[in-house]
NURO-726037 format. One record per atom (N, C-alpha, C, O): residue in one letter; atom name; residue number from 1; x, z, y. Coordinates in steps of 0.2 Angstrom, whole numbers, plus 5000, padded with zeros to 4 digits. Each point is the difference from the previous one (the first is absolute). Example, Ala and Ser with C-alpha at 12.3 -4.5 7.8 and 13.67 -1.06 7.14 Angstrom:
BEGIN
> aa;at;i;c1;c3;c2
> A;N;1;5066;5039;4972
> A;CA;1;4996;5000;5006
> A;C;1;5004;5000;5006
> A;O;1;5005;5003;4999
> S;N;2;4993;4993;5006
> S;CA;2;5004;5001;5006
> S;C;2;4996;5003;5005
> S;O;2;5003;5001;5006
# end
This chain:
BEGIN
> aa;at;i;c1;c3;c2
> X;N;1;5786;5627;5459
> X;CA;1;4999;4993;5001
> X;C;1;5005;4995;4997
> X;O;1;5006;5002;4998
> X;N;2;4991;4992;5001
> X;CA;2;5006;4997;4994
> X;C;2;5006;4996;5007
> X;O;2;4998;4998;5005
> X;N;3;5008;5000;4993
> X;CA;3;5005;4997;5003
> X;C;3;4995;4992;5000
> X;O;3;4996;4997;4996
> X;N;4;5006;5001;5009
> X;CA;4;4997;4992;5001
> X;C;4;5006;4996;5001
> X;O;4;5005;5002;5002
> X;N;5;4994;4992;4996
> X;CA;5;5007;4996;4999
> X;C;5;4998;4996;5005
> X;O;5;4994;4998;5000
> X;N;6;5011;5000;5006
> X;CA;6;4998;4997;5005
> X;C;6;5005;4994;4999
> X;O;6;5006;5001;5000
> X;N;7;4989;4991;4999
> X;CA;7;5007;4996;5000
> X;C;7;5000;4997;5006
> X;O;7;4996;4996;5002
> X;N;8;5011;5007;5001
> X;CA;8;4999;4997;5006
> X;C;8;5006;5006;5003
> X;O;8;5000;5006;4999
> X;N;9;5005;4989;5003
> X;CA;9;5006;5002;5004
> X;C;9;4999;5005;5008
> X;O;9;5003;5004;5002
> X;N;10;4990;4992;5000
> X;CA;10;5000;5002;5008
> X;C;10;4999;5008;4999
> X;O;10;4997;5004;4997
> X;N;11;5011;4996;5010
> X;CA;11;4999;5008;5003
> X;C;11;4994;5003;5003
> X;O;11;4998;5006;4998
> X;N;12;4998;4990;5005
> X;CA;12;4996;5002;5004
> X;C;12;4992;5002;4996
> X;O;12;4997;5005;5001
> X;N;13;5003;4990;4993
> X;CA;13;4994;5003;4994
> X;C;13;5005;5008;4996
> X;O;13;4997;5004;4997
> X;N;14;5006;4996;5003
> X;CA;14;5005;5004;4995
> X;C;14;4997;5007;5007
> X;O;14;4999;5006;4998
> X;N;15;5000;4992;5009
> X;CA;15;5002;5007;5006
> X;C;15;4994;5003;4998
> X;O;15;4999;5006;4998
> X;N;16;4994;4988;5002
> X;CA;16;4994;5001;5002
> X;C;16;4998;5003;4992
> X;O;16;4994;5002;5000
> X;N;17;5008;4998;4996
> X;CA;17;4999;5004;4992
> X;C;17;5002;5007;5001
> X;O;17;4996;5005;5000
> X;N;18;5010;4996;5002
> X;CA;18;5003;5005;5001
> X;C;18;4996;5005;5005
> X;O;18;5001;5006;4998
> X;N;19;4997;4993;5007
> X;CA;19;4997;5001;5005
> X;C;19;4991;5004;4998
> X;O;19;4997;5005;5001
> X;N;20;5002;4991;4994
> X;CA;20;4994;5002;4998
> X;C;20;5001;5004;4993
> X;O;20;4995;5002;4996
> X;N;21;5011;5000;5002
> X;CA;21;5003;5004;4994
> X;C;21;4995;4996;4992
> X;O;21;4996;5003;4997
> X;N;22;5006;4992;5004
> X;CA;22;4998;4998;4994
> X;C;22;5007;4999;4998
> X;O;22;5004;4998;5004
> X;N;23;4998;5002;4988
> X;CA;23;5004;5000;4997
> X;C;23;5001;4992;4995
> X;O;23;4997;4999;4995
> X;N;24;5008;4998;5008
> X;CA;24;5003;4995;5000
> X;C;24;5005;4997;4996
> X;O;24;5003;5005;4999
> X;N;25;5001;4989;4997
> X;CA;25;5006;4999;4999
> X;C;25;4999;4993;5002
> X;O;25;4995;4996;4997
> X;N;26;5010;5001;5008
> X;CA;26;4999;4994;5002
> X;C;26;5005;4996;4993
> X;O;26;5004;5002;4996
> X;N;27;4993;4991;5005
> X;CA;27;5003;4996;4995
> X;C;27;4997;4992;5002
> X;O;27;4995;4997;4999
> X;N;28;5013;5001;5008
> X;CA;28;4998;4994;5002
> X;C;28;5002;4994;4996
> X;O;28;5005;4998;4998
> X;N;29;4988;4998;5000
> X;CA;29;5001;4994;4995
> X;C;29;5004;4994;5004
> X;O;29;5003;4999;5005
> X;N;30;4997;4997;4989
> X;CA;30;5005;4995;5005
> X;C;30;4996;4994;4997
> X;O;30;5000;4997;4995
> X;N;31;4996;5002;5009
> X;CA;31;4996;4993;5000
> X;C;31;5001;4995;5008
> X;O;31;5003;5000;5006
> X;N;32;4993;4994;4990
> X;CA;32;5000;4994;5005
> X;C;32;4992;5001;5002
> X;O;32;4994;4999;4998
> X;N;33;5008;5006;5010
> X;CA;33;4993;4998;5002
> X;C;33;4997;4993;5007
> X;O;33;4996;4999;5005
> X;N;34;5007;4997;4992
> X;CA;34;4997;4993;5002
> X;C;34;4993;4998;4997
> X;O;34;4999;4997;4994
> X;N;35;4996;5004;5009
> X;CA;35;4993;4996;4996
> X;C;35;4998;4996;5007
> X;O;35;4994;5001;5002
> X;N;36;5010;4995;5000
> X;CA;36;4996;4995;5006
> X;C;36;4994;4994;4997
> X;O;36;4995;4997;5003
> X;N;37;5007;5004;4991
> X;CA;37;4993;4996;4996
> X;C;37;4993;5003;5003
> X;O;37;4995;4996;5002
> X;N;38;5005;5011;4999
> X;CA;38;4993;5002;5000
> X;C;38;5001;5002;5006
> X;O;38;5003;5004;5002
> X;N;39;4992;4990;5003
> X;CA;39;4998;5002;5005
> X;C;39;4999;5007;5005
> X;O;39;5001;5002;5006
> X;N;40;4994;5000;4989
> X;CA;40;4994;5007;5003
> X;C;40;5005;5004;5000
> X;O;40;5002;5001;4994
> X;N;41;5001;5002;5011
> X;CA;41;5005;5005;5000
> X;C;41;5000;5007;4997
> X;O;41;5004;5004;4998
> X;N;42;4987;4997;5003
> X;CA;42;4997;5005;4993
> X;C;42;5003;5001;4994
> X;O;42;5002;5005;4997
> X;N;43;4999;4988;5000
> X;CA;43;5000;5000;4992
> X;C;43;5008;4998;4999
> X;O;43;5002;4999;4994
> X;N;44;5004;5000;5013
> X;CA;44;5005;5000;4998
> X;C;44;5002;5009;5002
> X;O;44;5005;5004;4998
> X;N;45;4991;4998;5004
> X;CA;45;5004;5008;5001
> X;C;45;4996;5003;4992
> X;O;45;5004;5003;4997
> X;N;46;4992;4996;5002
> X;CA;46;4997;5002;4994
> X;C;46;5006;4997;4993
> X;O;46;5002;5005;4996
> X;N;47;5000;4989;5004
> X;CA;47;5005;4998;4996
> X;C;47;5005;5003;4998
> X;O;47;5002;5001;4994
> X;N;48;5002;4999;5013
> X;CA;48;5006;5004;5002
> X;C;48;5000;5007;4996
> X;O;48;5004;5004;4996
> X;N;49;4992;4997;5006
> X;CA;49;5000;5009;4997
> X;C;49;4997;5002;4991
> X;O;49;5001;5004;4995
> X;N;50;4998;4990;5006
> X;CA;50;4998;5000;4991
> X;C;50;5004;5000;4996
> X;O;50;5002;5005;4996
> X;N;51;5001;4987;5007
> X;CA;51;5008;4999;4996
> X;C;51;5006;5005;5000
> X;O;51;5004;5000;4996
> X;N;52;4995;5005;5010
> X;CA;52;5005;5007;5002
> X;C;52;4998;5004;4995
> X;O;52;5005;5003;4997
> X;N;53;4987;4999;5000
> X;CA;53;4999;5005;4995
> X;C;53;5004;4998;4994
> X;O;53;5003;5004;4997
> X;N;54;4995;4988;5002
> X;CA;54;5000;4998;4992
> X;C;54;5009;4999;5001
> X;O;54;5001;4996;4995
> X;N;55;5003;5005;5008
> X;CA;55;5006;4999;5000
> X;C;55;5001;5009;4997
> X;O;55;5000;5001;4994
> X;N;56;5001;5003;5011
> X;CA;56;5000;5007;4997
> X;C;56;4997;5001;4995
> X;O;56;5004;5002;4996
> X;N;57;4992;4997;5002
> X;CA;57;4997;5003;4994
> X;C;57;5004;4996;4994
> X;O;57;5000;5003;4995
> X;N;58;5002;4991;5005
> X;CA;58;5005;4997;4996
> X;C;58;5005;5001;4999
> X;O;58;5002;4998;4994
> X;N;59;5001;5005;5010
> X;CA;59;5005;5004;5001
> X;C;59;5004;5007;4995
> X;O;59;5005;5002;4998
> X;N;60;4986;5000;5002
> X;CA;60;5001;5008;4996
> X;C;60;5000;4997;4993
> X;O;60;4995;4996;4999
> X;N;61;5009;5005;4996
> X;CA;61;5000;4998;4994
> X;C;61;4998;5006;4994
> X;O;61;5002;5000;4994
> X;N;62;4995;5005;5007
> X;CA;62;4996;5001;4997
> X;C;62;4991;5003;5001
> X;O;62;4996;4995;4999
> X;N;63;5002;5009;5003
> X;CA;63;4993;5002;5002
> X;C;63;5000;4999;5007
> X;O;63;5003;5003;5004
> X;N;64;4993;4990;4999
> X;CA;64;4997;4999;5006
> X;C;64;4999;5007;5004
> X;O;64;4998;5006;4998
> X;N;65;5003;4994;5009
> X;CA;65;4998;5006;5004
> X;C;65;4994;4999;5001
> X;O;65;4997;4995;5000
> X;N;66;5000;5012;5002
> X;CA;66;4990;4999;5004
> X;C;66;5000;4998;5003
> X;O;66;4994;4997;4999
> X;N;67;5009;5003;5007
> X;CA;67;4998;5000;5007
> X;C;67;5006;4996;5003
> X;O;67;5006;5003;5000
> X;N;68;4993;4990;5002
> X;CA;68;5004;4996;5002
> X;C;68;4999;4996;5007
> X;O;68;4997;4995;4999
> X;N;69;5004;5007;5006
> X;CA;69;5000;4997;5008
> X;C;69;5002;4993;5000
> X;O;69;5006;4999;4999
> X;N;70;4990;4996;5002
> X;CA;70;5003;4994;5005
> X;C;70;4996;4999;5004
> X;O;70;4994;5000;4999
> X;N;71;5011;4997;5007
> X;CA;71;4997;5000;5009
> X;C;71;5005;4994;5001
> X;O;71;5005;4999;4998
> X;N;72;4992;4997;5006
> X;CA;72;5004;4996;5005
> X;C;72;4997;4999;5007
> X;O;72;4995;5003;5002
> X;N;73;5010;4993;5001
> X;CA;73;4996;5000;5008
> X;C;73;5000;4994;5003
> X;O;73;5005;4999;5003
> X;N;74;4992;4997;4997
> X;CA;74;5000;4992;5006
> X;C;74;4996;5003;5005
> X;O;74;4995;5004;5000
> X;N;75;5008;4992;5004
> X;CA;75;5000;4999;5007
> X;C;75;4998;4992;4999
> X;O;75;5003;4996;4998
> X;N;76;4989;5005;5006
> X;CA;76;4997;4992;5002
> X;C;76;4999;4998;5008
> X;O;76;4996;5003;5004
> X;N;77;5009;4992;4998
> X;CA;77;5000;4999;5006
> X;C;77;4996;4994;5002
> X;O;77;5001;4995;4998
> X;N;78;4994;5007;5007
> X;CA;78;4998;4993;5002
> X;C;78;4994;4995;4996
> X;O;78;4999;4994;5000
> X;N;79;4996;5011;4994
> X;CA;79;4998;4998;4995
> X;C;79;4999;5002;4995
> X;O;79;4997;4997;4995
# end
């Protein structure tokens, strides 16, 4: 199975890869996940995670990886 490039720092996504012995290298990006503009909290966890791929993958300076993870998480209270 090929290595998946996870961007994303969280211990807890790094537990649950491991746990399911999928083979991994994390590489947490450093982005501004502020998108209060877009209301629908769908399409800000959707962006978030985008911006985390296209951050890592710009990173690698030469041949793009295959398999690159991005995830986030909001929490919607009351709405």
């Amino acid at each position: 199975m090929d290595t998946i490039i996870l961007a994303s720092g969280s211990p807890r996504r790094q537990e649950l890869l491991a746990r399911v012995r999928i083979p991994f290298k994390a590489f947490p990006p450093q982005i501004d996940e502020e998108f209060d503009h877009l209301r629908n909290v769908e399409q800000r966890v959707r962006q978030i995670a985008l911006k985390k791929i296209e951050a890592v993958v710009a990173g690698f300076k030469q041949e793009s990886p295959r398999w690159v993870l991005g995830l986030d998480t909001l929490v919607e209270l009351e709405g």
